[in-house]
C-alpha positions in Angstrom: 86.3 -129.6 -19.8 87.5 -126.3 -21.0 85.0 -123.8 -22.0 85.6 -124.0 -25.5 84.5 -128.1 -25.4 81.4 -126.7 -23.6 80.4 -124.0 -26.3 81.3 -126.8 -29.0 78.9 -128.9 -27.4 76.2 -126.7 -27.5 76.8 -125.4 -31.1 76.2 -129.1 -31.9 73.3 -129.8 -29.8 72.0 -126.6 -32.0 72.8 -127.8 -35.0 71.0 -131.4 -34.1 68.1 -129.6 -33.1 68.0 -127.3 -36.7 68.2 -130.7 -38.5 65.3 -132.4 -36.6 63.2 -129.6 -37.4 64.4 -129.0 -40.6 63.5 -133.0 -41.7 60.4 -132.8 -39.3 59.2 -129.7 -41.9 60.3 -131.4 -45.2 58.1 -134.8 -44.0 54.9 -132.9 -42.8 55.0 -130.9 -45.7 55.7 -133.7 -48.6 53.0 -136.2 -46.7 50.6 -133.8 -45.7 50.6 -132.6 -49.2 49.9 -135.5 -50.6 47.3 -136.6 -47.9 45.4 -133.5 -48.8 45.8 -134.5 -52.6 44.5 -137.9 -52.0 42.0 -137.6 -49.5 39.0 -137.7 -51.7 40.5 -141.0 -53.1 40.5 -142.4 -49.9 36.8 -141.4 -49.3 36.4 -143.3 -52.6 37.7 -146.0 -51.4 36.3 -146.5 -47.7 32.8 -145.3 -48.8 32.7 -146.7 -52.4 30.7 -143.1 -52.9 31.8 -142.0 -56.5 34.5 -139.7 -55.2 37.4 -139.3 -57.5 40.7 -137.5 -57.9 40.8 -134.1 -57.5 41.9 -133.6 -61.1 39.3 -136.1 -62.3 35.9 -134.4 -61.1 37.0 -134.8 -57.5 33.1 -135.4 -56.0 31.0 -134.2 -59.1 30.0 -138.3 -59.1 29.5 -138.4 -55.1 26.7 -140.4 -54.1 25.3 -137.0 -52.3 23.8 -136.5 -56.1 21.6 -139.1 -56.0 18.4 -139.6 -54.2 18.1 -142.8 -54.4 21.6 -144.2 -52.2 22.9 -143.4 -48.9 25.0 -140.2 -48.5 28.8 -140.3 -48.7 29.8 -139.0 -44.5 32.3 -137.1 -45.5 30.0 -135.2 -47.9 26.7 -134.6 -45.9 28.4 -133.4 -42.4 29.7 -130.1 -43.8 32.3 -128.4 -42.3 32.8 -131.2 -39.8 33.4 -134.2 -43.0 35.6 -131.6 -44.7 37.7 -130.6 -42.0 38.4 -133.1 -39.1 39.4 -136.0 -41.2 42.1 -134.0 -43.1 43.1 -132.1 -39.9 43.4 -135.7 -37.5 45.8 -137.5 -40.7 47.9 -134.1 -40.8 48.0 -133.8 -36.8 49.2 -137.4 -36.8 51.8 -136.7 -39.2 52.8 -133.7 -37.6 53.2 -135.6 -34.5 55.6 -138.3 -36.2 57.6 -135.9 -38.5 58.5 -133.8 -35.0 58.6 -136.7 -32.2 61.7 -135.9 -30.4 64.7 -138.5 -30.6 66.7 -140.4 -33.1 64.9 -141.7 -35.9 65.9 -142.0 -39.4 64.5 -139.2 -41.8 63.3 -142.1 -43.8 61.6 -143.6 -41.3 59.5 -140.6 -40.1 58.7 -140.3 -44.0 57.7 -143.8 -44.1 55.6 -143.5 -40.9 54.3 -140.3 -41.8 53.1 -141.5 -45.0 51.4 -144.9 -43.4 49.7 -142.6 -41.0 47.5 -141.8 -43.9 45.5 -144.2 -44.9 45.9 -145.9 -41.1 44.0 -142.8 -39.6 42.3 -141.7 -42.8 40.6 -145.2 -42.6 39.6 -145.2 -39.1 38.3 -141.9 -39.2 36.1 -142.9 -42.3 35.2 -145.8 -40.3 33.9 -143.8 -37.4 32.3 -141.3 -39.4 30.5 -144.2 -41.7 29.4 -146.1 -38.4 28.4 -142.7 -36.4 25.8 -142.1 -39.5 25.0 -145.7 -40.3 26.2 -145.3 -43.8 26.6 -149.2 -44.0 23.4 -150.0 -42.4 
């Protein structure tokens, strides 16, 4: 192989590498956006709490308001309810969007955008089990 084929080769490899991070950055930043647009919906939804959209009153109906019901997880651990479940879904997608080898842009998308309710879900589960909310 001369050394031209060899410099070739490497200008590809390059440009291989700039695409996978290019698509890895598109997917993290379309599905983490809209995890982080949606993650109050999904507290809705695993807690049945009052939560709604963001544009909607986002957690101005939140069971935290009333007395009388159990607390909403996500609501009443501070810092920790706010943070961690939004920062384990976008760490999971980060880790499909940039997973070294071959796989399909739309596939990373598609993964990337199941891995949000999938961990969402079970991180609302341990949260509601750590603090008996169903009990």
């Amino acid at each position: 192989m001369t050394a031209g084929g060899r410099s070739d080769e490497r200008s590809a490899d390059g440009r291989r590498r700039l695409r996978h991070w290019i698509v890895g950055a598109l997917v993290l930043a379309s599905t983490g956006a809209l995890a982080n647009a949606f993650m109050i919906d999904l507290c809705d939804l695993v807690y049945d709490c009052g939560c709604r959209s963001l544009w909607d009153g986002a957690a101005e109906d939140c069971n935290i308001h009333d007395a009388t019901t159990h607390d909403c997880p996500w609501c009443t651990t501070g810092r920790l309810g706010v943070v961690l479940p939004p920062a384990l879904v976008l760490a999971t997608q980060g880790l499909i969007a940039f997973w070294p080898g071959r796989l399909a842009w739309w596939k990373r998308l598609l993964l990337a955008l199941l891995a949000f309710p999938a961990v969402g879900g079970a991180v609302g589960l341990g949260f509601g089990l750590a603090t008996g909310y169903w009990s």
